[in-house]
C-alpha positions as CSV (number, residue, x, y, z in Angstrom):
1,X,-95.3,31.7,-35.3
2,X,-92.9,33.4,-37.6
3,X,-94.3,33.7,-41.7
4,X,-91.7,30.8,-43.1
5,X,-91.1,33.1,-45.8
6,X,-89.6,35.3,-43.7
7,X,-87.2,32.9,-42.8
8,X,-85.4,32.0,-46.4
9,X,-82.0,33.8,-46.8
10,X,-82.0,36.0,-49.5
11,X,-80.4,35.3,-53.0
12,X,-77.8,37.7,-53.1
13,X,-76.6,36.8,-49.6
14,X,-76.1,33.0,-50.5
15,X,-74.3,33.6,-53.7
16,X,-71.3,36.1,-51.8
17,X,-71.1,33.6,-49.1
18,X,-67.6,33.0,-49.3
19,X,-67.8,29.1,-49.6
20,X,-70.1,29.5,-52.0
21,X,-68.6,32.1,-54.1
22,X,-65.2,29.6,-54.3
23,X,-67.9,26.8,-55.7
24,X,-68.9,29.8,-58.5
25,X,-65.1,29.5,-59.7
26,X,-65.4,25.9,-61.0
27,X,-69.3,25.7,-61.5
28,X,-71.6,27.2,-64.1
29,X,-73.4,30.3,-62.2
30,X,-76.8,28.8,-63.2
31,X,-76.5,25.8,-61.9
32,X,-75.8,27.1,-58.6
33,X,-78.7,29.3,-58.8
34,X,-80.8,26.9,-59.1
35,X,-79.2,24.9,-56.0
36,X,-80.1,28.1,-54.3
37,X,-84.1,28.6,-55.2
38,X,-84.2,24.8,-54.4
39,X,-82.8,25.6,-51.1
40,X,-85.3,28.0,-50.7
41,X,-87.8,25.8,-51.5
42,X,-86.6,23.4,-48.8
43,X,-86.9,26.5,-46.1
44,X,-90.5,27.5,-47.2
45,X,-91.5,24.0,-46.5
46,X,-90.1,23.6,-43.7
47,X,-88.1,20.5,-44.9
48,X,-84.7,22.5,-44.4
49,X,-83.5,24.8,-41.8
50,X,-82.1,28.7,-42.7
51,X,-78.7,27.6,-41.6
52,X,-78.4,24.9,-43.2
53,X,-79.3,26.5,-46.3
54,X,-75.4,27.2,-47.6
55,X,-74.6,23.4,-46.4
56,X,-76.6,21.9,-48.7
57,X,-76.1,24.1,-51.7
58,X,-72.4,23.2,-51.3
59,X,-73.1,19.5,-51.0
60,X,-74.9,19.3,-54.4
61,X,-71.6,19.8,-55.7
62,X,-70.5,16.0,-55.3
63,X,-69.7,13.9,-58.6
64,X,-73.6,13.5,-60.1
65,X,-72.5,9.6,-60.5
66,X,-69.9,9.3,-57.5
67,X,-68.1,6.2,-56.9
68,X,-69.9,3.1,-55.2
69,X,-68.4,-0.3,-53.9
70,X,-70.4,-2.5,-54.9
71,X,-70.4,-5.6,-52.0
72,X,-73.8,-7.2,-52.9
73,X,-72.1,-10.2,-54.8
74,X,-74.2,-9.3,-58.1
75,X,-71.4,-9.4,-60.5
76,X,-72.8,-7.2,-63.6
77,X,-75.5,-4.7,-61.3
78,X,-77.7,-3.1,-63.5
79,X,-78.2,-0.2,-60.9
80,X,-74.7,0.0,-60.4
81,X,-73.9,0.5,-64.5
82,X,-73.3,-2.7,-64.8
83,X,-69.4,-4.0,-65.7
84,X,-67.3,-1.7,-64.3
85,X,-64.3,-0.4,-66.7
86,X,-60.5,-2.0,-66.5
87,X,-57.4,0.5,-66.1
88,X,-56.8,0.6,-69.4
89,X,-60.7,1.2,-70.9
90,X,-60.9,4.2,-68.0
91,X,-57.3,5.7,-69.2
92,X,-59.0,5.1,-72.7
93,X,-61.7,7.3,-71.7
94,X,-59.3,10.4,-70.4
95,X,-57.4,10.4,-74.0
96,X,-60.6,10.2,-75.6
97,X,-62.2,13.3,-73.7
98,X,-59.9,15.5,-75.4
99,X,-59.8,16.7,-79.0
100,X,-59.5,12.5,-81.2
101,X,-59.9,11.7,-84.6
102,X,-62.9,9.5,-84.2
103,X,-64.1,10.0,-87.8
104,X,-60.4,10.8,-89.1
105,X,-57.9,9.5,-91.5
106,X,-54.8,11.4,-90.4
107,X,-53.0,9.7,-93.2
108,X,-54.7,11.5,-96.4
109,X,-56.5,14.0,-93.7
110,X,-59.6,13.7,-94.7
111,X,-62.7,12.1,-93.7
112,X,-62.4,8.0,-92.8
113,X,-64.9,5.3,-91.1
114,X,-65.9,5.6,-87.7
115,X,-63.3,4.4,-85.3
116,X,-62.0,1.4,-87.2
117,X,-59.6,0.0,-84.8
118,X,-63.3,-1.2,-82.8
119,X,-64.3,-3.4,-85.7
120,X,-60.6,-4.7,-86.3
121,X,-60.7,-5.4,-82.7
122,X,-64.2,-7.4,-82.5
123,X,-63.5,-9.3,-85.2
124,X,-59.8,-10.3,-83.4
125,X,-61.9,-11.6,-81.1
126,X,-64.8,-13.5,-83.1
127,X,-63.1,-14.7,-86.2
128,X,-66.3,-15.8,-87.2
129,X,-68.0,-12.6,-87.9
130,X,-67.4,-11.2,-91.4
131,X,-68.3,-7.8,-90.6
132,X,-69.1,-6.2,-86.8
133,X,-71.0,-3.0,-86.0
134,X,-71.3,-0.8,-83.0
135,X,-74.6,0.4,-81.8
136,X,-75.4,2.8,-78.3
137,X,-76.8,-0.7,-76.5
138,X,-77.9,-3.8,-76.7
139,X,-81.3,-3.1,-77.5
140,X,-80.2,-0.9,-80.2
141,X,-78.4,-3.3,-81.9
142,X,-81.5,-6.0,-81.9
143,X,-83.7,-2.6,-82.9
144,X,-81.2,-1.9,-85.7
145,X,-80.5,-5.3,-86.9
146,X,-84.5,-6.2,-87.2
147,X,-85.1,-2.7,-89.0
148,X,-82.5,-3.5,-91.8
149,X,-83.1,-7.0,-93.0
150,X,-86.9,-7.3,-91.9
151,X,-88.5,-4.0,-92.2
152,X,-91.9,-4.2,-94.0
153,X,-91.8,-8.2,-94.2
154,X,-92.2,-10.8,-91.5
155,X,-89.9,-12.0,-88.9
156,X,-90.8,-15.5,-86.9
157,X,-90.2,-15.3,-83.3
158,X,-90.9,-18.0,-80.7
159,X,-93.8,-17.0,-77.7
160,X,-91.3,-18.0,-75.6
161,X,-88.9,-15.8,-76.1
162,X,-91.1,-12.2,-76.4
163,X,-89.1,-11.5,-73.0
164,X,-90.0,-8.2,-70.5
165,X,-86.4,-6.8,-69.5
166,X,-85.7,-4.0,-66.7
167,X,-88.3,-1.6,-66.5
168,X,-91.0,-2.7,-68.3
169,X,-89.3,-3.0,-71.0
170,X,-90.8,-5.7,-73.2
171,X,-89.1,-7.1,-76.7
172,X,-92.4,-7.2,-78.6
173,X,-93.4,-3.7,-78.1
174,X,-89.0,-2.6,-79.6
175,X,-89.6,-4.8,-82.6
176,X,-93.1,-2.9,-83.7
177,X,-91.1,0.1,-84.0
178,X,-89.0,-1.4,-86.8
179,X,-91.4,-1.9,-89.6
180,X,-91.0,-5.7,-89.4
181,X,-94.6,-8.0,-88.6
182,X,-94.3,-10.7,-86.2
183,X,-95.2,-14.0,-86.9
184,X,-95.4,-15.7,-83.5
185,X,-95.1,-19.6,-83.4
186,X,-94.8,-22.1,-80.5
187,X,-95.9,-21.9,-77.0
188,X,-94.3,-20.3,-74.1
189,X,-92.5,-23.3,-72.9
190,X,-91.9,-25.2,-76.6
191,X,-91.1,-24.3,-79.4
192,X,-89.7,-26.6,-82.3
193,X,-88.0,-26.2,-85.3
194,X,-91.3,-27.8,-87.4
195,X,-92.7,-24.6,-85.7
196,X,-91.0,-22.6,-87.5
197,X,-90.5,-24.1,-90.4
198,X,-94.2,-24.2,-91.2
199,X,-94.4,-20.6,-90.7
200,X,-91.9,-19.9,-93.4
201,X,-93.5,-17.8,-96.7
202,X,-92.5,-15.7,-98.9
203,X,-92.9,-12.7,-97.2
204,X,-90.3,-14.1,-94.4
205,X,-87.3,-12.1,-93.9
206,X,-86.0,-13.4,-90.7
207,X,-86.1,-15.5,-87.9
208,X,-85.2,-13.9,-84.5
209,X,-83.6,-16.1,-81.6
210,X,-83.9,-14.6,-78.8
211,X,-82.2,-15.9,-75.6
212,X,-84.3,-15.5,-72.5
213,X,-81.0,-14.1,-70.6
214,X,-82.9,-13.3,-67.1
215,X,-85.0,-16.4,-66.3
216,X,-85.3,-19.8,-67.1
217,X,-88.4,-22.1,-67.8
218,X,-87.3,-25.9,-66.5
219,X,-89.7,-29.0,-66.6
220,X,-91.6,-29.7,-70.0
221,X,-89.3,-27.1,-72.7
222,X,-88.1,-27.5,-75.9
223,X,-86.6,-25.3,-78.1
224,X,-85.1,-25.1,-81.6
225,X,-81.3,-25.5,-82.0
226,X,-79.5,-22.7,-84.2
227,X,-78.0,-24.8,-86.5
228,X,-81.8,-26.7,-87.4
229,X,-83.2,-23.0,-87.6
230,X,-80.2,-21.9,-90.4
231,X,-80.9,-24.8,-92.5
232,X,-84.5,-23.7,-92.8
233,X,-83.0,-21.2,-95.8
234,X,-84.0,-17.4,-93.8
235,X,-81.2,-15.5,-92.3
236,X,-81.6,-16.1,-88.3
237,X,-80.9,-12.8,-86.1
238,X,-79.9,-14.0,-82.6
239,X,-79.7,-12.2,-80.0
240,X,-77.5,-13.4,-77.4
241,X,-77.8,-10.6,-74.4
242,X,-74.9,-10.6,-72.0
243,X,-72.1,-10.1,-74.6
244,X,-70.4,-13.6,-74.8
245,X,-67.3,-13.5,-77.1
246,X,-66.4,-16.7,-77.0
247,X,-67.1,-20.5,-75.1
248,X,-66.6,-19.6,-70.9
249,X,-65.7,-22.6,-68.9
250,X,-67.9,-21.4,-65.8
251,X,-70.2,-20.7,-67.7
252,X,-71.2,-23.8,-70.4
253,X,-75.0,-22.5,-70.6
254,X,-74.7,-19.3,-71.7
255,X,-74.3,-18.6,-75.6
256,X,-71.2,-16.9,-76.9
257,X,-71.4,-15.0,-80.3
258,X,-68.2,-17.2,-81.9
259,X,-70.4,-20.5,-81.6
260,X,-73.4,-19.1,-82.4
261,X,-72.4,-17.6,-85.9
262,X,-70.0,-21.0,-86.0
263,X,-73.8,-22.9,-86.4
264,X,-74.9,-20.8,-88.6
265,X,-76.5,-17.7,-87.5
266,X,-76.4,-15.1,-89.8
267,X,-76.1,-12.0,-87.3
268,X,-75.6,-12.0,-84.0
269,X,-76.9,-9.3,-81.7
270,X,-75.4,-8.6,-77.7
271,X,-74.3,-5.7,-74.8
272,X,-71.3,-4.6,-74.7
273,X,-71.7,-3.8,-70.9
274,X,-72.2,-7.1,-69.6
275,X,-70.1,-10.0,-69.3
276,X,-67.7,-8.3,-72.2
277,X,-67.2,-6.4,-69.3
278,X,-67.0,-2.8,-71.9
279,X,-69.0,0.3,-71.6
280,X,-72.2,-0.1,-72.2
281,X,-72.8,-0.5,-76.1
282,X,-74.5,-3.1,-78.4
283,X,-72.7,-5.5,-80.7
284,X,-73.7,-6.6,-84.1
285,X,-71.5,-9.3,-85.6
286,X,-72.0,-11.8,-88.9
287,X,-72.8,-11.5,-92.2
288,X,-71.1,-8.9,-94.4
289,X,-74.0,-8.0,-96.6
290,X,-76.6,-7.7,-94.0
291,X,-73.9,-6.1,-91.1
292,X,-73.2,-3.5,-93.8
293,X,-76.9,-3.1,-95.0
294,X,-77.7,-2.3,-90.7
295,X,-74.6,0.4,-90.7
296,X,-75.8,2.2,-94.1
297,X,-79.7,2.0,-92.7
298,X,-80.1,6.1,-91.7
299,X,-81.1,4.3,-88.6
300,X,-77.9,3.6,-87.6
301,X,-77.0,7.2,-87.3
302,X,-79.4,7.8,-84.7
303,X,-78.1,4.5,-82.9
304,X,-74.7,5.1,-82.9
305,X,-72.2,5.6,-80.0
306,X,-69.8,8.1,-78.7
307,X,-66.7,8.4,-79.0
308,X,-66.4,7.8,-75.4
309,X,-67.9,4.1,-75.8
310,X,-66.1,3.8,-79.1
311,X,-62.5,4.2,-77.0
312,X,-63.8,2.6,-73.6
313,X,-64.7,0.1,-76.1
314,X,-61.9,-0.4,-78.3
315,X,-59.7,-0.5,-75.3
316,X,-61.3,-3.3,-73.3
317,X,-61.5,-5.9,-76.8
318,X,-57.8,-5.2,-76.4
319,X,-57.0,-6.1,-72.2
320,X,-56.2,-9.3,-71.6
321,X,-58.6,-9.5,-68.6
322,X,-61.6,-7.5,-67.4
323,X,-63.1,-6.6,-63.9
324,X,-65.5,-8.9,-64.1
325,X,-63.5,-11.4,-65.7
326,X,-61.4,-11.3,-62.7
327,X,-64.6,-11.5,-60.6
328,X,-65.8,-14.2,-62.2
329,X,-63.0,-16.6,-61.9
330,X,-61.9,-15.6,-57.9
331,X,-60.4,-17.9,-55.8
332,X,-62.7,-19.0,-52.9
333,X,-59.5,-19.5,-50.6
334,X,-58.3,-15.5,-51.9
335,X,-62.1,-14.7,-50.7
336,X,-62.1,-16.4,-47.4
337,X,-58.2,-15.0,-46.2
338,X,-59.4,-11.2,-47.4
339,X,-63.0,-11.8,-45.5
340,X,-60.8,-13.4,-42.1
341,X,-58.3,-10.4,-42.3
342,X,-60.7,-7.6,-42.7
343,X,-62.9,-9.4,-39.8
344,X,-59.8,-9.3,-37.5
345,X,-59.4,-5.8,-38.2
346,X,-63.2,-5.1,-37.2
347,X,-64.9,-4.5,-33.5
348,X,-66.8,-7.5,-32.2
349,X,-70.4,-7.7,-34.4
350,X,-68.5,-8.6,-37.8
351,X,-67.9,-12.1,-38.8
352,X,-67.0,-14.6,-41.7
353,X,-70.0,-16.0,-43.5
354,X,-69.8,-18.2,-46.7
355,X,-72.3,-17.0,-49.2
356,X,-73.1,-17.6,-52.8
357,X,-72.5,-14.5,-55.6
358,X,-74.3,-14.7,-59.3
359,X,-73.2,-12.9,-62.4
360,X,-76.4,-10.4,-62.8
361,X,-77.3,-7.7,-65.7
362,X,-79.8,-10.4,-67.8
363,X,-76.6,-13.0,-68.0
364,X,-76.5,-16.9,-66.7
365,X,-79.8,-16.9,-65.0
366,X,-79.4,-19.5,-62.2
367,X,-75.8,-19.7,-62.0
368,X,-74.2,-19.3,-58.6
369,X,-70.9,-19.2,-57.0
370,X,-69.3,-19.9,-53.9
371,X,-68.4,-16.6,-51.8
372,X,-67.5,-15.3,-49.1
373,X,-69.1,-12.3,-47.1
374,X,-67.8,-10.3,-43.8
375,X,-71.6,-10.4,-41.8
376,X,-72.6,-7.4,-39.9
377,X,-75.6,-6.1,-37.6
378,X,-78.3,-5.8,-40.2
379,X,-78.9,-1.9,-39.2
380,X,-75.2,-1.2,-40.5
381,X,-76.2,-1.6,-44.4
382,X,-78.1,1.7,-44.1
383,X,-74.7,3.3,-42.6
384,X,-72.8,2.0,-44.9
385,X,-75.0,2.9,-48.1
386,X,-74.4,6.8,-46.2
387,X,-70.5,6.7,-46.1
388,X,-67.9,8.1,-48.4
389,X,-67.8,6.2,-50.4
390,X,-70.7,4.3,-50.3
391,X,-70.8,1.1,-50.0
392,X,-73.8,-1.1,-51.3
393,X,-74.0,-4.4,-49.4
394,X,-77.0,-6.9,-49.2
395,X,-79.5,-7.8,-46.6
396,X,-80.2,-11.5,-45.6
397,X,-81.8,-13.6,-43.0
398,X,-81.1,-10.3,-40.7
399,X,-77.4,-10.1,-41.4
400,X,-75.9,-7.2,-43.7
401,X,-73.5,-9.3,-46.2
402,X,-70.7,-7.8,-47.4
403,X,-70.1,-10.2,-50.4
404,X,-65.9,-9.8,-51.5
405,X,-66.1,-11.7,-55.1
406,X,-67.6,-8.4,-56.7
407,X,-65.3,-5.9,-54.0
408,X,-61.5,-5.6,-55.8
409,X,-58.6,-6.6,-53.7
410,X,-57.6,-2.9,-54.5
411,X,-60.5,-1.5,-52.8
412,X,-59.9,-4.0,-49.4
413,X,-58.1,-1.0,-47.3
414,X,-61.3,1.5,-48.5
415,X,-63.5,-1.2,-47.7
416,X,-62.1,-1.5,-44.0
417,X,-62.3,2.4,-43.2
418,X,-66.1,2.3,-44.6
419,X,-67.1,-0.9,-42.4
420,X,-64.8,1.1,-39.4
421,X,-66.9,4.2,-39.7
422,X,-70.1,3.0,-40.0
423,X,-70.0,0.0,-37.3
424,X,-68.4,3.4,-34.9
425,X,-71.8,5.2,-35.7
426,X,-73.9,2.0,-34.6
């Protein structure tokens, strides 16, 4: 058996391959280098054959974050990125990737705040606020907000709501890092006001709500009201997660940042990537003094966004409807006529199957919607998942669901050729 070292094409003859030479036109030469000894690697191991060798250096130039159609039903899909951009946040993003005056007053051409047309925007939308302030994500903006007004002194925070996000990510473990002691009070599934209240001292700074955004506790609970907690004469931080501007009429349960500040909380802390349906980002909204005492904390330097976010940002406060707005409230008869048309369209395996889509990303735990899916053979999610582009359905009782609510009516002719292809290759 031939020495598998003798079988990995040289260096020098991969880079003047001709395909491979065009790829060194648009890509840096040391990246494809290093496409190259991985390819090697591949060959000594036997995981990758000689010939293929020029193949698969070519197809590691594809987009490192290419485009997905997302068909599982989960509105706002963490592993997807979450909300996905409008036309006008995406054309944002293109003017902003050239040369912008982020930190710029072209008026008197010198230096002026960060991207004010963001914080005039947010605080178009949530009246409420006094003051607003940007942060690079959600848990930035809780790990900011905490730092300034509590570092040093106590902050009260119900057992209930030290929550474990994606990850392992837990809450208790972010709010060490800022300096502030935690008072714990209450149990896991109630916590009162009185709770709180008799934990108050002088070395209280805060009270932090937190709101348990990707699970809910049912059966014996309690827990204290904003307004009762805002009476008790400590600012309240509350953190509402999914990014809520205001009251949503599908969505009664989940806490929006205008009433929240409305009864009384003094900031209010959220994702911008969520149900805002923006980039991802994290908002801080309320109190002038204490949303100006976060952005002068040298914290806030190391928290703060791009100016990428900042226009992907600025430019979805302004649209009068979102992606996931628009997935949110679909019509169930739209859903059904696109799922019976693209079924009609399909060999004999597909079908129509009603199914039920939720919003996802830590927002309305337990909140479901009416669908509608096109069903296929179970082995076709794999194929699908393979295609260009991809296409990430969901698996159930045997049946790969192809859920429409979270698949744009734009996308429906993609969609087809995808579900074509791969039922072709079954």
């Amino acid at each position: 058996m031939p020495d598998a070292r003798s079988q990995v094409p040289r260096t020098d003859r991969i880079l003047t391959h001709p395909a491979v030479a065009a790829l060194l036109e648009d890509t840096h030469r040391d990246v494809v280098r290093q496409w190259v000894r991985d390819a090697q690697e591949l060959v000594r191991t036997g995981r990758l054959a000689p010939d293929d060798v020029v193949p698969w250096v070519l197809g590691q130039a594809a987009p490192p974050l290419p485009r997905v159609i997302n068909a599982t039903g989960v509105i706002v899909h963490t592993n997807l990125g979450r909300a996905p951009l409008g036309t006008a946040a995406r054309e944002a993003l293109t003017q902003a990737a050239r040369t912008t005056p982020v930190e710029l007053d072209l008026g008197t051409g010198r230096r002026g705040p960060r991207a004010p047309e963001v914080v005039r925007s947010l605080l178009a939308r949530v009246p409420a606020a006094e003051a607003a302030h940007v942060t690079g994500n959600g848990a930035a903006a809780v790990l900011l907000a905490v730092t300034a007004v509590a570092a040093g002194r106590e902050v009260i925070v119900s057992r209930g709501e030290l929550v474990e996000i994606g990850d392992g990510f837990r809450l208790p473990a972010l709010l060490e890092t800022t300096g502030a002691r935690l008072r714990e009070v209450g149990t896991t599934n109630r916590t009162t006001t009185a709770d709180y209240a008799s934990a108050i001292t002088p070395e209280t700074a805060a009270i932090l709500k937190v709101h348990p955004s990707n699970f809910t506790v049912s059966g014996f609970t309690s827990s204290a009201d904003i307004r009762d907690l805002s009476a008790l004469g400590v600012p309240v931080i509350a953190d509402i997660g999914s990014g809520l501007l205001a009251p949503h009429a599908l969505l009664p349960d989940e806490p929006d940042a205008t009433t929240t500040l409305t009864h009384g909380a003094a900031v209010v802390t959220c994702s911008g990537d969520k149900l805002l349906g923006g980039p991802q980002a994290g908002l801080l909204l309320g109190r002038a003094d204490l949303v100006q005492r976060a952005r002068r904390h040298p914290l806030a330097r190391a928290l703060r966004p791009g100016k990428l976010t900042l226009a992907a940002l600025a430019a979805t406060l302004r649209a009068a409807s979102t992606p996931v707005e628009q997935m949110l409230t679909a019509d169930p008869t739209d859903l059904r006529e696109r799922a019976e048309s693209i079924v009609g369209s399909l060999p004999a395996g597909a079908s129509v199957r009603p199914t039920t889509s939720v919003v996802g990303g830590g927002g309305a735990p337990g909140v479901t919607m009416a669908s509608t899916a096109v069903a296929l053979p179970e082995h076709v999610a794999q194929l699908l998942r393979d295609g260009e582009p991809p296409v990430l359905a969901r698996v159930t009782e045997g049946r790969c669901v192809v859920d429409l609510r979270t698949v744009a009516p734009s996308e429906d002719a993609t969609l087809l050729t995808a579900l074509r292809s791969a039922m072709a290759k079954a």
